[in-house]
N, C-alpha and C positions, 0 to 999 in steps of 0.2 A: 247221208246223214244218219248216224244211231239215233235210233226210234226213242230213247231214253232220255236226250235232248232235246227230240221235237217235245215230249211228252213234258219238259222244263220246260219248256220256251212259252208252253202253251200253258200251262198250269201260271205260270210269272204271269202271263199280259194276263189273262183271267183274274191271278188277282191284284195287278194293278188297276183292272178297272173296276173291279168291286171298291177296293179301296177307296178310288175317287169317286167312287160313287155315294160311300157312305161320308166323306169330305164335305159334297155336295149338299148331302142331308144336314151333317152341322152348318152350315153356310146358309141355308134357308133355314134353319130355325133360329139361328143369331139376326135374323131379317124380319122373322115373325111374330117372334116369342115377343111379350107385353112391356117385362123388366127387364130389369139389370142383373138380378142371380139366376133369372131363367135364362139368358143369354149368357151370363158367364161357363152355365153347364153345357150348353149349347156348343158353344168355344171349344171346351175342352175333350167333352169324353168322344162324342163322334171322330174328333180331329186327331185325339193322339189315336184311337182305335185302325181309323181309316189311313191315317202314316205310316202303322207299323204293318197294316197289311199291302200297304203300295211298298215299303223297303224290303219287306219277304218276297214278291214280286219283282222286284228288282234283282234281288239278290238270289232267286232261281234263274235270271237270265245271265247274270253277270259270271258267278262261278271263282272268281279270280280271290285269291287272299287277300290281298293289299283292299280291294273294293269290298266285300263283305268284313273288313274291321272298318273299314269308313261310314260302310252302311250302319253297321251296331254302335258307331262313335255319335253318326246322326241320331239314332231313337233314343239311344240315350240322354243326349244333352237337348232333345226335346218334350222326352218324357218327365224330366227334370226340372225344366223351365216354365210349361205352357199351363200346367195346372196353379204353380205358384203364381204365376202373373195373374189367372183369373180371379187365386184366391183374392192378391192385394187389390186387382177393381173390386169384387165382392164388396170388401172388409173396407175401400175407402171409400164404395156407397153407403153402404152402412152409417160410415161416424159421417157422411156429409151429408145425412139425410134424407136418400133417393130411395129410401125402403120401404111398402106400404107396411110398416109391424102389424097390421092384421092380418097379413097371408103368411106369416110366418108360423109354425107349428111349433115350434122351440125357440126362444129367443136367450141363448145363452150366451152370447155377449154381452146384453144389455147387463147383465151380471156383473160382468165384468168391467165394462165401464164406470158402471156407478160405483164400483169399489176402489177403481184406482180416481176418480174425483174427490172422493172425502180424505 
């Protein structure tokens, strides 16, 4: 086997398990965390961080064409998705009321709201 391979092969599962390991860390702080925006962030940035380092991972093991555009077709329409969906729970705890507005530091929606009610 070229040494340049092994040195892929080993570099990939290294950082697939880092990956999932920072996965893991989002996964216990959406467990932990008190609210609903500190679990949204929780959700998102660990999760798309620790995905694109297990498909970098993957994609020093795999090597093939066809599978590293599959793997970039994955982070992308993930990286695309995961943070929108957390915004909309955000934003529909928000208007539904599950937000304490005293731990917020900028409340620049409420702005917003009140202006499209009158």
């Amino acid at each position: 086997m070229n040494v340049w391979l092994q040195i892929t092969d080993t570099a990939g599962a290294v950082l697939v398990l880092l990956g999932a390991a920072i996965c893991l860390l989002g996964v216990i702080g959406m467990l932990k965390l008190p609210d609903v925006l500190s679990r949204s962030h929780a959700a998102t940035k660990p999760q798309s961080l620790g995905m694109l380092i297990v498909l970098a991972g993957v994609a020093l093991r795999l090597r093939s064409g066809m599978d590293l555009a599959t793997l970039a077709l994955i982070g992308f329409f993930q990286l695309m998705t995961g943070p929108v969906a957390a915004h909309l729970v955000a934003r529909s705890a928000y208007r539904t009321g599950q937000i304490d507005h005293s731990e917020l530091l900028f409340d620049e929606l409420d702005e917003q709201l009140t202006e499209e009610s009158r």
